[in-house]
N, CA, C and O atoms as a GROMACS GRO file, in nm:
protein
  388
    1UNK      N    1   1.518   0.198   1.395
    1UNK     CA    2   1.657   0.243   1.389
    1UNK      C    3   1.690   0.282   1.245
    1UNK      O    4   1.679   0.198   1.156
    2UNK      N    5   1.724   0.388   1.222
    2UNK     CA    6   1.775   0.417   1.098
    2UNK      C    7   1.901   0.366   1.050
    2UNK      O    8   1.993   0.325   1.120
    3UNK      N    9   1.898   0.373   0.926
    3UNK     CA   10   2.023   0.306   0.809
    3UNK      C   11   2.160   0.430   0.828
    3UNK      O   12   2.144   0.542   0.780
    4UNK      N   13   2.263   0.400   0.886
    4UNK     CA   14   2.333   0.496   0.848
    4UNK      C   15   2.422   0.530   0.715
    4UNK      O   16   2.492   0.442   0.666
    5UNK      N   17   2.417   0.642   0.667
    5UNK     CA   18   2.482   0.684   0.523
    5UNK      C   19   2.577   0.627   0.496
    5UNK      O   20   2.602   0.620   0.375
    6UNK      N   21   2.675   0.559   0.596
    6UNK     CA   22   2.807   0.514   0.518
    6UNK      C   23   2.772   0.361   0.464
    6UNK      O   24   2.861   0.276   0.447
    7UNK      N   25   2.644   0.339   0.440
    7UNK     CA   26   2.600   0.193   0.412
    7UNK      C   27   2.572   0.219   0.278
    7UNK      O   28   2.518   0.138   0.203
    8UNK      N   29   2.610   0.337   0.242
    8UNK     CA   30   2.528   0.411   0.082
    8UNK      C   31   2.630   0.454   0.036
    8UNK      O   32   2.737   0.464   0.096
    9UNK      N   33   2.596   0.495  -0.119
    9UNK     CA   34   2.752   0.521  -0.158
    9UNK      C   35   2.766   0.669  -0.111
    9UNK      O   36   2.672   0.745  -0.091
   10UNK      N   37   2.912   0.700  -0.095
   10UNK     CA   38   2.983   0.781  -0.013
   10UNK      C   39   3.054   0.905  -0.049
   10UNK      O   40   3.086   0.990   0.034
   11UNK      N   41   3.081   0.913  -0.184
   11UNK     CA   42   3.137   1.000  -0.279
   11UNK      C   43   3.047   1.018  -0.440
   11UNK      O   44   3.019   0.947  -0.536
   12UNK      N   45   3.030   1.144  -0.399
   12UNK     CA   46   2.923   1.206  -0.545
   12UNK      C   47   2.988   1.298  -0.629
   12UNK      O   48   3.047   1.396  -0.582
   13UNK      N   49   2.981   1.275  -0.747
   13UNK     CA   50   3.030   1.368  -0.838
   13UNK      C   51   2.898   1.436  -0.916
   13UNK      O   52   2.846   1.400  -1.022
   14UNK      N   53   2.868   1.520  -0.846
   14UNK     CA   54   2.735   1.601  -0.909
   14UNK      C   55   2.759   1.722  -1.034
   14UNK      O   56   2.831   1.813  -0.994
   15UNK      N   57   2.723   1.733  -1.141
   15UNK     CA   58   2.712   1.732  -1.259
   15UNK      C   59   2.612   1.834  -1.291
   15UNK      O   60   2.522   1.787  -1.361
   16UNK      N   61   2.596   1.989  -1.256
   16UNK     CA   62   2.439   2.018  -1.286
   16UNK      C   63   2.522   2.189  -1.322
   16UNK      O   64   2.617   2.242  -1.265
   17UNK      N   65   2.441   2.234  -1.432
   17UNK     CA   66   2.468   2.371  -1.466
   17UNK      C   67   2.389   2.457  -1.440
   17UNK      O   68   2.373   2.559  -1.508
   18UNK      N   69   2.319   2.422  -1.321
   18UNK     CA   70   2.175   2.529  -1.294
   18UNK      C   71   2.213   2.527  -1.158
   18UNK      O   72   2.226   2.431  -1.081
   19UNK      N   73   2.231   2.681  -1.134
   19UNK     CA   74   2.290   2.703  -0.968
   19UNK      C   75   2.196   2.669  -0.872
   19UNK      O   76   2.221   2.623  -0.760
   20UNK      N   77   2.067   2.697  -0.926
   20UNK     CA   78   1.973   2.649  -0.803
   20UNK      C   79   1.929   2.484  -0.763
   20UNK      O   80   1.901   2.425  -0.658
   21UNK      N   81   1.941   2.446  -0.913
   21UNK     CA   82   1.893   2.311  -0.878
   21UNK      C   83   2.012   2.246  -0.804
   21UNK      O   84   1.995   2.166  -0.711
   22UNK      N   85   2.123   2.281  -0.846
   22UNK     CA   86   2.274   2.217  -0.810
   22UNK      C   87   2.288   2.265  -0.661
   22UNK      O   88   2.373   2.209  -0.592
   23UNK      N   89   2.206   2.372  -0.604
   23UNK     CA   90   2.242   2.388  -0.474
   23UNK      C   91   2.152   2.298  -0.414
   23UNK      O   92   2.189   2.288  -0.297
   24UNK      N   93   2.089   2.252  -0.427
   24UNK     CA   94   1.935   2.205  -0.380
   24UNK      C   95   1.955   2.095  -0.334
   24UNK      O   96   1.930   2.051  -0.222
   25UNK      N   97   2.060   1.986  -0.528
   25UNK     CA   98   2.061   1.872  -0.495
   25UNK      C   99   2.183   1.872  -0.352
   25UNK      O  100   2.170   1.822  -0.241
   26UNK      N  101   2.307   1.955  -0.414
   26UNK     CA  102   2.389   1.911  -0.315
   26UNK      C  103   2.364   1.931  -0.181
   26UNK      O  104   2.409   1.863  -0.089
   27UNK      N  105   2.287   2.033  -0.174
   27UNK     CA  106   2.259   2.032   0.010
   27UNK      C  107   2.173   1.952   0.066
   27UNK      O  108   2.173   1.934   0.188
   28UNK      N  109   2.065   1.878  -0.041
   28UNK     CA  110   1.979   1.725  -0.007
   28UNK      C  111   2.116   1.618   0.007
   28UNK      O  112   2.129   1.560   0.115
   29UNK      N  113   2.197   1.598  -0.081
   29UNK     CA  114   2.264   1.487  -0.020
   29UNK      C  115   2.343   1.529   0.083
   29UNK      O  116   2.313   1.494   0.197
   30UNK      N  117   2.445   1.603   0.064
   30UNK     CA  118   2.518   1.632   0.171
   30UNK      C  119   2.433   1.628   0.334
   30UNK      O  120   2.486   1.609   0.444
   31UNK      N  121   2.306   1.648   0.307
   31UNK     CA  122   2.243   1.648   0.474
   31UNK      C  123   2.209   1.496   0.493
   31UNK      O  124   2.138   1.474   0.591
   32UNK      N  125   2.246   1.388   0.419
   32UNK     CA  126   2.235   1.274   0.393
   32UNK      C  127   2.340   1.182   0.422
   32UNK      O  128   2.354   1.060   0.416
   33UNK      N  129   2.438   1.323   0.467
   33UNK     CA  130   2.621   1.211   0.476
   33UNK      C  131   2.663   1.193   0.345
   33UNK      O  132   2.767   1.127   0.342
   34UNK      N  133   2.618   1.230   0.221
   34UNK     CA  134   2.748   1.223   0.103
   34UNK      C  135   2.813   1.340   0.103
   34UNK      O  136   2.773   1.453   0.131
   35UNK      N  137   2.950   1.287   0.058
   35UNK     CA  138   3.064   1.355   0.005
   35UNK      C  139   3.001   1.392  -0.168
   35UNK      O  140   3.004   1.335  -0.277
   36UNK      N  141   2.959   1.490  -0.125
   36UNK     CA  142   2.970   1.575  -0.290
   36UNK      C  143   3.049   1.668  -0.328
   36UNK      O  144   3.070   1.761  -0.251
   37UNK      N  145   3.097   1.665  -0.427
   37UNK     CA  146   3.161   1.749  -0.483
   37UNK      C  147   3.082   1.767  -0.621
   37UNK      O  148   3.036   1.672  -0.685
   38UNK      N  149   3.067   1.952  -0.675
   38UNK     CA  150   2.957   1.943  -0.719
   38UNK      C  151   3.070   2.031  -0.832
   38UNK      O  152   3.163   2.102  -0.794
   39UNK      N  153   3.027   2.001  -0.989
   39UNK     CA  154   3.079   2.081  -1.082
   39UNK      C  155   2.964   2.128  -1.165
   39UNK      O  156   2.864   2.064  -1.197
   40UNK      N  157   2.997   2.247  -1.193
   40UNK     CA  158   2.899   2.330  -1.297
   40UNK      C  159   2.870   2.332  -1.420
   40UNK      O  160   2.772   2.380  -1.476
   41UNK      N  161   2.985   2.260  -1.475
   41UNK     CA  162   2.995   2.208  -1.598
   41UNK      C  163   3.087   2.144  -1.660
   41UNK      O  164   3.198   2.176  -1.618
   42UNK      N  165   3.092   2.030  -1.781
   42UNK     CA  166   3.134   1.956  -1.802
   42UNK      C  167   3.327   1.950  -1.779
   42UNK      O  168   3.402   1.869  -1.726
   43UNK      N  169   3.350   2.101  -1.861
   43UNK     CA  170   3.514   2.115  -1.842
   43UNK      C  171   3.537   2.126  -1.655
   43UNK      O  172   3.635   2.063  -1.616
   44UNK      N  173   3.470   2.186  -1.566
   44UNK     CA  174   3.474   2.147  -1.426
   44UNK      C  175   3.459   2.010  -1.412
   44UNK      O  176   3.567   1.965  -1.372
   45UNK      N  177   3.372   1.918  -1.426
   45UNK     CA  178   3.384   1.833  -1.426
   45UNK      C  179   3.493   1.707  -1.444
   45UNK      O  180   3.513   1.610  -1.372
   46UNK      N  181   3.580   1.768  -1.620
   46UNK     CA  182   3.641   1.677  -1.629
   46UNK      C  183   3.761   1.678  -1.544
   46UNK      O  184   3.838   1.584  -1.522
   47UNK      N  185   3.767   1.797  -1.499
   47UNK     CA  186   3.890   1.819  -1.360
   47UNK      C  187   3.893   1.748  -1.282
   47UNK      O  188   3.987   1.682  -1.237
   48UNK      N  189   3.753   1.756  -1.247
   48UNK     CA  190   3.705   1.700  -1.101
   48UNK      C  191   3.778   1.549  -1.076
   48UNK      O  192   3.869   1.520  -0.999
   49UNK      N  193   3.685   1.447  -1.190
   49UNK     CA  194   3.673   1.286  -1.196
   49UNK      C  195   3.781   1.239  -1.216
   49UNK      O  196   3.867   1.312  -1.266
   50UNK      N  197   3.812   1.099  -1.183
   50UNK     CA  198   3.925   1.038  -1.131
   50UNK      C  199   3.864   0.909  -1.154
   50UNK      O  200   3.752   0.903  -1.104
   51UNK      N  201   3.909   0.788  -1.222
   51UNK     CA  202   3.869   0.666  -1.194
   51UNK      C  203   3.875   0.631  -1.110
   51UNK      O  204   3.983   0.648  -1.053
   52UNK      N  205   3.760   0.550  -1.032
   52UNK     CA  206   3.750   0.454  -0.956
   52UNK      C  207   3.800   0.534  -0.764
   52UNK      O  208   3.847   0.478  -0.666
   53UNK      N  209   3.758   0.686  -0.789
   53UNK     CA  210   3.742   0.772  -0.693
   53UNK      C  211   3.575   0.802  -0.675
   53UNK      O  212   3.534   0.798  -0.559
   54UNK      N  213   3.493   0.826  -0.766
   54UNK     CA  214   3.350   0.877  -0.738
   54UNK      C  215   3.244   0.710  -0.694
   54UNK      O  216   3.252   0.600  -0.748
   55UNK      N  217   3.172   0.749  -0.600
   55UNK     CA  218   3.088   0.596  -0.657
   55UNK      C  219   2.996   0.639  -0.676
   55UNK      O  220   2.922   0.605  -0.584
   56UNK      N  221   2.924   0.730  -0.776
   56UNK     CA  222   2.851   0.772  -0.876
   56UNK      C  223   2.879   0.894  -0.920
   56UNK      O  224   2.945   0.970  -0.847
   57UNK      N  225   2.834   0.935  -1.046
   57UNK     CA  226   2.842   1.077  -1.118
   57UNK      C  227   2.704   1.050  -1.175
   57UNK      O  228   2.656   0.960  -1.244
   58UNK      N  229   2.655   1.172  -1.113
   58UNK     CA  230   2.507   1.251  -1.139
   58UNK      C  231   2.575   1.354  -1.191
   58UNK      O  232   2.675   1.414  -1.152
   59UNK      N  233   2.477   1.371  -1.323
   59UNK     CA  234   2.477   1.444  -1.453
   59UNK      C  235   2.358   1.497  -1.511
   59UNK      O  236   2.283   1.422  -1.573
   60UNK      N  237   2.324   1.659  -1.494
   60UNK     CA  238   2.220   1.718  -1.517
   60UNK      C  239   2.235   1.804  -1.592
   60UNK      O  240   2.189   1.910  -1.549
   61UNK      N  241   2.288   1.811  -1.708
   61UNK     CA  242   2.387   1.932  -1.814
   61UNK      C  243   2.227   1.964  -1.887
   61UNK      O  244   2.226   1.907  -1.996
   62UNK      N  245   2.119   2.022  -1.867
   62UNK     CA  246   2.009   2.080  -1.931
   62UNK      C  247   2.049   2.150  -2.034
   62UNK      O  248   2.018   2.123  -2.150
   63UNK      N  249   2.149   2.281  -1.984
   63UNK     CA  250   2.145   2.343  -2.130
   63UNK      C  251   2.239   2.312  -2.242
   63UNK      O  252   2.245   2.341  -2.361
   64UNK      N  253   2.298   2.254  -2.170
   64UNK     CA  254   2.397   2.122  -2.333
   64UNK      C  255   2.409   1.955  -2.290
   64UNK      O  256   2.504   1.883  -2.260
   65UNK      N  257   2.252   1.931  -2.304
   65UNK     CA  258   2.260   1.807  -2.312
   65UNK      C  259   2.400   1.687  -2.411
   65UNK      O  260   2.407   1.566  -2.386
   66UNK      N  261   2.459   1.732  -2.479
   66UNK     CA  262   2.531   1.675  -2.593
   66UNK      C  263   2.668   1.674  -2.467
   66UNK      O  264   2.704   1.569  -2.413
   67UNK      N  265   2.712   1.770  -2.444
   67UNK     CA  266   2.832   1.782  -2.318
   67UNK      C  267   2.847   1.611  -2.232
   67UNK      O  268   2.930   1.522  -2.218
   68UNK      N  269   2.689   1.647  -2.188
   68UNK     CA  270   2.690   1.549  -2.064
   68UNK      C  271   2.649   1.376  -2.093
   68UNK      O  272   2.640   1.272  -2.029
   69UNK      N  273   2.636   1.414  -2.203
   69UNK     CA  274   2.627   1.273  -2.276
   69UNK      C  275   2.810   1.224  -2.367
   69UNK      O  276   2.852   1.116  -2.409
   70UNK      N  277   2.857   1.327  -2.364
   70UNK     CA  278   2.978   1.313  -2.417
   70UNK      C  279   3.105   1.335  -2.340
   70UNK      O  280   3.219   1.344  -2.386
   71UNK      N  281   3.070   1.341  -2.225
   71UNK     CA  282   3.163   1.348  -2.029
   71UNK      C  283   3.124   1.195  -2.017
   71UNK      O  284   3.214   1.115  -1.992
   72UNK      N  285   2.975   1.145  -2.038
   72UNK     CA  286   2.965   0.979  -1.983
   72UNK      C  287   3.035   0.895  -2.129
   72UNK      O  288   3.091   0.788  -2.104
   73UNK      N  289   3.033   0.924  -2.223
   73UNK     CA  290   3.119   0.822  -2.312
   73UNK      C  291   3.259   0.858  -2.283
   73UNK      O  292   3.326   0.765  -2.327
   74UNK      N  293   3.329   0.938  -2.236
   74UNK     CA  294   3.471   0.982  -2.187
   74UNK      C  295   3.499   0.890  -2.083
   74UNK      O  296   3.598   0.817  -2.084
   75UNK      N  297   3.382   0.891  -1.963
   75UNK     CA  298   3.393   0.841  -1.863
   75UNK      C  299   3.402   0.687  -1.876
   75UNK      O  300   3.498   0.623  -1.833
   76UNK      N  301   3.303   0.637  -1.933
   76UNK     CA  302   3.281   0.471  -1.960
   76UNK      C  303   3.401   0.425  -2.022
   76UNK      O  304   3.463   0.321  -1.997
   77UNK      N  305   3.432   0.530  -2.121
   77UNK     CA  306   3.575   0.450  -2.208
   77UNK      C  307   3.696   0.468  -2.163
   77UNK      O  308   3.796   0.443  -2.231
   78UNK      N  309   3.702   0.538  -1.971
   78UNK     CA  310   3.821   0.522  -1.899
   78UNK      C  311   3.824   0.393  -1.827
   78UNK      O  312   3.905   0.301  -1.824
   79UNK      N  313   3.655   0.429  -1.743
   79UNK     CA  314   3.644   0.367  -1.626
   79UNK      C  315   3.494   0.284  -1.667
   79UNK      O  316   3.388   0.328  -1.622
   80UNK      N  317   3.496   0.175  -1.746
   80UNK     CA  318   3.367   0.097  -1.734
   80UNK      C  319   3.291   0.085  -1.646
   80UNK      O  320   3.182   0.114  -1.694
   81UNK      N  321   3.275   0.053  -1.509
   81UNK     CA  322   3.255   0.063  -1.409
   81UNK      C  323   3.198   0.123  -1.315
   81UNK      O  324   3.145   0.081  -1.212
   82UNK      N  325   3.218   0.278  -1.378
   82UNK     CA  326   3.155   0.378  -1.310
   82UNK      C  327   2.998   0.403  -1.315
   82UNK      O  328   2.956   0.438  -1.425
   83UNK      N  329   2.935   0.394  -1.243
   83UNK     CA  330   2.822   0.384  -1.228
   83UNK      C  331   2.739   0.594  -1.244
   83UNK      O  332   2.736   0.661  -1.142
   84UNK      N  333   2.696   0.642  -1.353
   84UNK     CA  334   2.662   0.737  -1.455
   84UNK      C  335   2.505   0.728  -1.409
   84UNK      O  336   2.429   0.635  -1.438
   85UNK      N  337   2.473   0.848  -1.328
   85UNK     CA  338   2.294   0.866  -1.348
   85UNK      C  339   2.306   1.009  -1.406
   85UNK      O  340   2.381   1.102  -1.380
   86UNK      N  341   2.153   0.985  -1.539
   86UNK     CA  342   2.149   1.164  -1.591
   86UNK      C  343   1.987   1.191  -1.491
   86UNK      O  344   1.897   1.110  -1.472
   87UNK      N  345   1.995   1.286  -1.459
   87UNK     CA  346   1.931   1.334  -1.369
   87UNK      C  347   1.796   1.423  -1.439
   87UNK      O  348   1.699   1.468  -1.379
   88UNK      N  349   1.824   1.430  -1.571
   88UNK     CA  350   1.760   1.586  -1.612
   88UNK      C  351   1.663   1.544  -1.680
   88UNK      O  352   1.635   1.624  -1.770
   89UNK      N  353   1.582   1.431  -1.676
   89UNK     CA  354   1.416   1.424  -1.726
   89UNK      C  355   1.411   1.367  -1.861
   89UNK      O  356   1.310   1.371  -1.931
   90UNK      N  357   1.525   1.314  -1.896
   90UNK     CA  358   1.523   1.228  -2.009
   90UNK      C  359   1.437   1.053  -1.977
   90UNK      O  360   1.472   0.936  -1.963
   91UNK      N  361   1.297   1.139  -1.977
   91UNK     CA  362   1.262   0.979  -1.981
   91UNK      C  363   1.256   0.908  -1.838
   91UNK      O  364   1.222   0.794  -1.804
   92UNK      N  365   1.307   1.028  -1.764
   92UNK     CA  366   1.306   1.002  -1.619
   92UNK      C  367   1.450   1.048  -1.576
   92UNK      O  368   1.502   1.157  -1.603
   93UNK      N  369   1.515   0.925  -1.490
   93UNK     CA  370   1.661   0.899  -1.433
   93UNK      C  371   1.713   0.822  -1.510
   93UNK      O  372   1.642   0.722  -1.519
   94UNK      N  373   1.801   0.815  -1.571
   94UNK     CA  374   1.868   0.676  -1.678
   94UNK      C  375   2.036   0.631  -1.615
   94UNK      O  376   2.121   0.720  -1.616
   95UNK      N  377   2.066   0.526  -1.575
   95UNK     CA  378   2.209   0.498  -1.619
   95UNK      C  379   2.267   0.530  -1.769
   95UNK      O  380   2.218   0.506  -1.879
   96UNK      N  381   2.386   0.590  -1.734
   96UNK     CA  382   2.447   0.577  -1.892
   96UNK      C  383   2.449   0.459  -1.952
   96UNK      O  384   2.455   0.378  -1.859
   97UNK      N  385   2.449   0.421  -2.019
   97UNK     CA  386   2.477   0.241  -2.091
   97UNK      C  387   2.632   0.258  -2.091
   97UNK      O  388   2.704   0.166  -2.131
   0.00000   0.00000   0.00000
């Protein structure tokens, strides 16, 4: 019997400035049962986010890494809490600290 999606988190704030990869990821989760909402870049982004609305923000800002590292210190110093994956090969997958 399979796990159903609403046992997983449920709302995604996806983070990626590369149209293809950003279509890719969001149509892998979305066929997964998440709610994504997907921004292209950081000023989309900061529209987007809302404390204690996302239960994660995936963050893949490749061609301005500095942006997306500086959206998760914005983010942490609203919402501690928020649980921050960078997606883009730093070393792998990292939580923000």
């Amino acid at each position: 019997m399979a796990v159903q999606p609403e046992h997983f988190l449920n709302r995604v704030l996806l983070v990626v400035d590369n149209p293809i990869v950003g279509a890719v990821i969001r149509d892998q989760l979305s066929g997964a049962g998440y709610d994504v909402h997907w921004a292209r870049s950081r000023l989309e982004a900061c529209v987007l986010w809302k404390p204690s609305y996302y239960d994660v923000v995936l963050l893949d800002l490749r061609r301005d890494p500095d942006q997306g590292e500086d959206f998760a210190r914005r983010i942490k110093a609203t919402d501690p809490a928020q649980r921050i994956l960078f997606l883009d090969g730093r070393n792998g997958s990292k939580e923000a600290a």
